[in-house]
C-alpha positions in Angstrom: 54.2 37.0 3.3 56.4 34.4 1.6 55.1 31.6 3.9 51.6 32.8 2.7 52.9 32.5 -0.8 54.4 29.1 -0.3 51.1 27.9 1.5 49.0 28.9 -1.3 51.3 27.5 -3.7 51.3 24.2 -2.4 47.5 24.3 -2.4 47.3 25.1 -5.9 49.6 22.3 -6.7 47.8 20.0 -4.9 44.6 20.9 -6.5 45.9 20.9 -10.3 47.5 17.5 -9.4 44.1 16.0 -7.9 41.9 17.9 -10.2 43.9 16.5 -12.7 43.5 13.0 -11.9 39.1 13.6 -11.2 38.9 15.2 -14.5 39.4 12.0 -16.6 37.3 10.0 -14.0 34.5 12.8 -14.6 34.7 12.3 -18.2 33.4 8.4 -17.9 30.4 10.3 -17.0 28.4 11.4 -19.8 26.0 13.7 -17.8 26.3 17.8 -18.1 28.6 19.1 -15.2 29.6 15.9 -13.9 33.0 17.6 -13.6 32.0 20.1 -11.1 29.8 17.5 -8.9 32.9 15.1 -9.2 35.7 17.2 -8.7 33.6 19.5 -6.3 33.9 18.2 -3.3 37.8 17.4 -3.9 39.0 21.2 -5.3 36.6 22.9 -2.3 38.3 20.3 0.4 41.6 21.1 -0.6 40.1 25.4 -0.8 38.7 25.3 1.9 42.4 24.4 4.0 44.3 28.0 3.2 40.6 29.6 3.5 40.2 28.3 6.7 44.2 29.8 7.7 43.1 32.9 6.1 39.7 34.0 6.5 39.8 37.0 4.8 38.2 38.6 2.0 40.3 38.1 -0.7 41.7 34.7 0.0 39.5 33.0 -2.7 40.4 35.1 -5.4 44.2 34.6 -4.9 44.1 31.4 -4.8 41.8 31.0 -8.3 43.8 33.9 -9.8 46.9 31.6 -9.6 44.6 28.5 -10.1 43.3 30.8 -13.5 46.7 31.9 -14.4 48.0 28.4 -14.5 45.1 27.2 -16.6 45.6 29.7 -19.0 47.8 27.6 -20.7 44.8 25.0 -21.3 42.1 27.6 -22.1 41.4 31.2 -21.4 37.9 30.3 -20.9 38.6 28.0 -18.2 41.0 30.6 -16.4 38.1 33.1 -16.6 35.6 30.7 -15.1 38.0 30.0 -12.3 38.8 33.4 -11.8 35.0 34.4 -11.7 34.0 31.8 -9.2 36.7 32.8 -6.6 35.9 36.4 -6.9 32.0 35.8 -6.5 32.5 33.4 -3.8 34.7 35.4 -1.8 31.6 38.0 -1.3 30.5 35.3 1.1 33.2 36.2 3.1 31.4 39.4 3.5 28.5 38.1 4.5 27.7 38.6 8.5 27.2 35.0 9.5 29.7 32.5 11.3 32.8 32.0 10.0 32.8 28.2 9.5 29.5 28.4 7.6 30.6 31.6 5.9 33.8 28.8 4.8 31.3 26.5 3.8 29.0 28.1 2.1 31.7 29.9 0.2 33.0 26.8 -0.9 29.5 25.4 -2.2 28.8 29.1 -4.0 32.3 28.7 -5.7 31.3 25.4 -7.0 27.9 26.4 -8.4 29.7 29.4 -10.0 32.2 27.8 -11.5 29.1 25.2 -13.1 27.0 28.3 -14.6 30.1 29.7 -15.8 30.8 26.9 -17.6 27.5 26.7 -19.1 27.1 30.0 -20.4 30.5 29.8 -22.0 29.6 26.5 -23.7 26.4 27.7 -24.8 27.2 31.3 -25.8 30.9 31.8 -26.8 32.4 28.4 -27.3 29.0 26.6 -29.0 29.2 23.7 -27.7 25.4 22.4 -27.3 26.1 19.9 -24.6 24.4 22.1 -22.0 21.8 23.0 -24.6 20.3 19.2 -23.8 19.5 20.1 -20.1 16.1 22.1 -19.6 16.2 24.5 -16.6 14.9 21.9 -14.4 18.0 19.8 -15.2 19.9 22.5 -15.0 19.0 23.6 -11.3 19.4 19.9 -10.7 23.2 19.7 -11.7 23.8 23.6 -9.7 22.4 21.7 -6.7 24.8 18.7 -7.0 27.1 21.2 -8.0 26.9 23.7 -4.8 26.1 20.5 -2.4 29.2 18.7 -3.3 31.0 22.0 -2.9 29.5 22.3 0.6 30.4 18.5 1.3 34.1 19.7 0.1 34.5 22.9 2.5 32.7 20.7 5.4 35.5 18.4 5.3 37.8 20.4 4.7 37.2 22.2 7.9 36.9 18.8 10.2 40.2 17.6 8.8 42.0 21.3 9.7 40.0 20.9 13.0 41.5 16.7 13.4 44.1 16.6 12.1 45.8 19.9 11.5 45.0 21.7 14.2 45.5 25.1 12.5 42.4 26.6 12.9 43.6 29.9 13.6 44.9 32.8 11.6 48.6 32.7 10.4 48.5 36.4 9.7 
């Protein structure tokens, strides 16, 4: 159990620290949700490594509920969107398909979550109207991105385990 707690902790870290860095890159971009098409590929990659050690349901909402707890600090919003995404994308897990595209698919959903979270707390309980330019059209554009990128993200996360790991099974 502690080595599971260690594994997931570095994971966090490494996302907070990455994420960190692709946030103010993202914010060059002056398009709605260029954050989650940006740092989407990057926060699923590095996801996608403990899922893939852990296939289990459950898994995705550990990690985000540290991921959340951590960014409670910068907005309780933002720990609830976080939190929301991991629990809804680790019903994928559920799902009766193969495991690897389970992983990916998981990691794409959790992506496009975490986008229409965002947008219905900026429209409805924050106010900010920078979502309120998109129409719906532009708005199924940027979940596309959004759950493509997080695809792209999970995909490489499991063909660097697979190269370069080589911990593709279980550690429980």
């Amino acid at each position: 159990m502690t080595r599971k707690i260690t594994f997931f902790g570095i994971f966090t870290a490494s996302m907070l620290v990455g994420g960190y860095m692709l946030y103010f890159m993202s914010k060059l971009m002056p398009i709605p949700g260029s954050k989650f098409i940006i740092m989407g590929s990057y926060l699923t990659f590095v996801m996608s490594l403990p899922l893939i050690r852990y296939p289990n349901y459950g898994t995705l909402t550990l990690i985000n509920l540290v991921l959340g707890g951590i960014m409670f600090v910068v907005s309780p919003w933002m720990m609830l969107a976080i939190v929301l995404a991991g629990i809804v994308a680790d019903f994928i897990m559920l799902l009766p398909i193969g495991l690897k595209s389970k992983q990916v698919l998981a990691m794409g959903v959790y992506n496009g979550v975490s986008l229409l979270t965002s947008i219905y707390i900026s429209n409805y309980v924050t106010g900010n109207v920078l979502y309120k330019l998109l129409n719906f059209q532009g708005t199924l554009v940027i979940v596309a991105l959004s759950v493509f990128t997080g695809m792209i993200g999970g995909y490489m996360g499991i063909k660097v385990n697979k190269k370069y790991l080589k911990l593709g099974k279980s550690l429980v």
